[in-house]
C-alpha positions as CSV (number, residue, x, y, z in Angstrom):
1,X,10.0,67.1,6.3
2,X,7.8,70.3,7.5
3,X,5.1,69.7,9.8
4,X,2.3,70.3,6.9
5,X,3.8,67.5,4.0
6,X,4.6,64.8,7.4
7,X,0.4,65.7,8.1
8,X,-0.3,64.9,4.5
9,X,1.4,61.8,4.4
10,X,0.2,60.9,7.7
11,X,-3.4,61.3,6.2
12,X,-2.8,59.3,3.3
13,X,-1.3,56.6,5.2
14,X,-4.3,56.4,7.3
15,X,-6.8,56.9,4.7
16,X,-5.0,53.9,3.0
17,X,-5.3,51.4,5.7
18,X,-8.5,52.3,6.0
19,X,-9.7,51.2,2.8
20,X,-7.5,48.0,3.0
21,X,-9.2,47.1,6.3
22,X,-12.6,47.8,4.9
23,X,-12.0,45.5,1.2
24,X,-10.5,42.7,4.0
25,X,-13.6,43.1,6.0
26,X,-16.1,42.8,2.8
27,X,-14.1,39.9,1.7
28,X,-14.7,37.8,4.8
29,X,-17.2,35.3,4.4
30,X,-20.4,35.2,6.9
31,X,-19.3,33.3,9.5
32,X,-21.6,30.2,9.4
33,X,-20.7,30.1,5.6
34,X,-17.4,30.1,6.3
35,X,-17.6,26.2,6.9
36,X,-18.9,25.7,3.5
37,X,-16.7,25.6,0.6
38,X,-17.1,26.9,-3.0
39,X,-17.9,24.0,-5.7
40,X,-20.7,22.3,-7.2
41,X,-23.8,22.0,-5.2
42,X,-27.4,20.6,-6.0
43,X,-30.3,22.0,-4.9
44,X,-33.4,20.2,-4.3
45,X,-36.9,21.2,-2.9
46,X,-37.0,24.4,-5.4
47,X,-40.8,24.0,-6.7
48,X,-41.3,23.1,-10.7
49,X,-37.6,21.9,-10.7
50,X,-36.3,18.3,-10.1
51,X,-32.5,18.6,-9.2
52,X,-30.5,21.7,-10.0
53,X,-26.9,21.8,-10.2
54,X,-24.8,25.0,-9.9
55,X,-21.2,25.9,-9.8
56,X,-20.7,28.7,-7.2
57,X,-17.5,30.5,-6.3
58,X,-19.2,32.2,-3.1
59,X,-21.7,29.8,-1.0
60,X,-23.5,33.4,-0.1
61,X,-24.7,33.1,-4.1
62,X,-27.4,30.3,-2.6
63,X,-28.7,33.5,-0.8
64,X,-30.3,34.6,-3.7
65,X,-31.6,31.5,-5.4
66,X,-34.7,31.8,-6.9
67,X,-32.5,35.0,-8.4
68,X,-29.9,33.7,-9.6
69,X,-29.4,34.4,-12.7
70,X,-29.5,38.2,-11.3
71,X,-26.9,40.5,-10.5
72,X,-29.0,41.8,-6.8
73,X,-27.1,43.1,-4.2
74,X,-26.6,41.4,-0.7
75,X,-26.9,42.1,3.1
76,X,-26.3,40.3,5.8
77,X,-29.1,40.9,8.7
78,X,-27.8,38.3,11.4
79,X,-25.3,35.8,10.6
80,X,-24.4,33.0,13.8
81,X,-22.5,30.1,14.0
82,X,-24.9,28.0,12.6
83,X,-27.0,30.2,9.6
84,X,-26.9,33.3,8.1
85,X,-29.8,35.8,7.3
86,X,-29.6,37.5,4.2
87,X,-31.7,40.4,2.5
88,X,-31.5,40.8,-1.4
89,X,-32.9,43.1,-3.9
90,X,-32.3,43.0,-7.7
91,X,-32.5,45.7,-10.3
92,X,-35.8,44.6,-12.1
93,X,-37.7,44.4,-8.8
94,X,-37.7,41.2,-7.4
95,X,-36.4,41.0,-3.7
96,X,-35.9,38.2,-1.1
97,X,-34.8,37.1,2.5
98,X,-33.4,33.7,3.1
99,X,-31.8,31.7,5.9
100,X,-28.7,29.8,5.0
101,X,-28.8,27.1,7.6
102,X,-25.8,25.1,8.2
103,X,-26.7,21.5,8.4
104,X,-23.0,20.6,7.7
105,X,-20.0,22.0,5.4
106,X,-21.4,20.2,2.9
107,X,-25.0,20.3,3.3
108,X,-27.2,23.4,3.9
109,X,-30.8,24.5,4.2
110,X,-32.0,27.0,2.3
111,X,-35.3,28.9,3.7
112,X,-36.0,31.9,1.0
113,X,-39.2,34.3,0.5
114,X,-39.5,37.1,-1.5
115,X,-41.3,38.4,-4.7
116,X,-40.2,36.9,-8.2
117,X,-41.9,38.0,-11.4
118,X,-43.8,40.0,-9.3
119,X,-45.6,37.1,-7.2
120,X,-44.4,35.7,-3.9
121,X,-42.9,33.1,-3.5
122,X,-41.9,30.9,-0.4
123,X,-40.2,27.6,-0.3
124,X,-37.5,25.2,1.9
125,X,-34.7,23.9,-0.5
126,X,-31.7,21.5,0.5
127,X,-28.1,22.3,-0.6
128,X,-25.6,19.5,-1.0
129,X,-22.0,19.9,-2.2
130,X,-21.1,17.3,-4.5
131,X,-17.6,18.2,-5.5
132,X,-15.6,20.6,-7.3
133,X,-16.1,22.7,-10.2
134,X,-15.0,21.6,-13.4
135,X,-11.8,24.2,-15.2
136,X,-14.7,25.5,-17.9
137,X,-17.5,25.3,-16.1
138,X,-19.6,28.2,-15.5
139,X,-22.2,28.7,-12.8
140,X,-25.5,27.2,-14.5
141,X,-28.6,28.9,-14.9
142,X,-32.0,27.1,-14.7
């Protein structure tokens, strides 16, 4: 193999491993989160609601709560062994930060802020696991 194709390759073997370390990397969970599984969880505490029950397949999805039936994107500002601070904007305007607090796996705290329908909002909801996701459920929206 000449010195200029064994380079190429070279490159695209690098470039590949690369991308693969960088999709693993997205994919893990913050690390606090990473004691709380996916299921069904019900929120309390959120104002003008009662109980609210939602299916998630990503904990990080509580995040975002008061947007949740939003597609926003996500970033993780500080994320310890016991919560994880996240910053989320969505694509008609509204925008949050929450702490994910880690009470247990199967409990968290959920301290959000942000603008919703263009007023602010601030408020202290409880997470609770409850148990698994049924085969056709989806994640509800309230």
């Amino acid at each position: 193999m000449s010195a200029m194709r064994l380079g190429k390759a070279l490159g695209i073997t690098t470039a590949s491993v690369a991308v693969a370390l960088a999709l693993c990397a997205a994919a893990k969970p913050p690390l606090a989160l990473a004691q709380a599984a996916p299921g069904l969880w019900e929120v309390t505490g959120v104002p003008g609601a009662k109980v609210i029950r939602q299916c998630l397949g990503d904990v990080i999805a509580l995040a975002q709560f008061e947007h949740r039936s939003e597609n926003c994107e996500r970033h993780v500002i500080r994320d310890g062994p016991s919560s994880t601070v996240v910053d989320y904007s969505c694509p008609g305007g509204g925008f949050g930060r929450t702490e994910l607090g880690v009470i247990t796996p199967r409990s968290l705290r959920i301290d959000t802020q942000g603008i919703s329908g263009d007023l602010p909002f601030h408020y202290v909801a409880q997470a609770r696991r409850v148990g698994d996701c049924a085969t056709h459920q989806t994640a509800s929206r309230h």
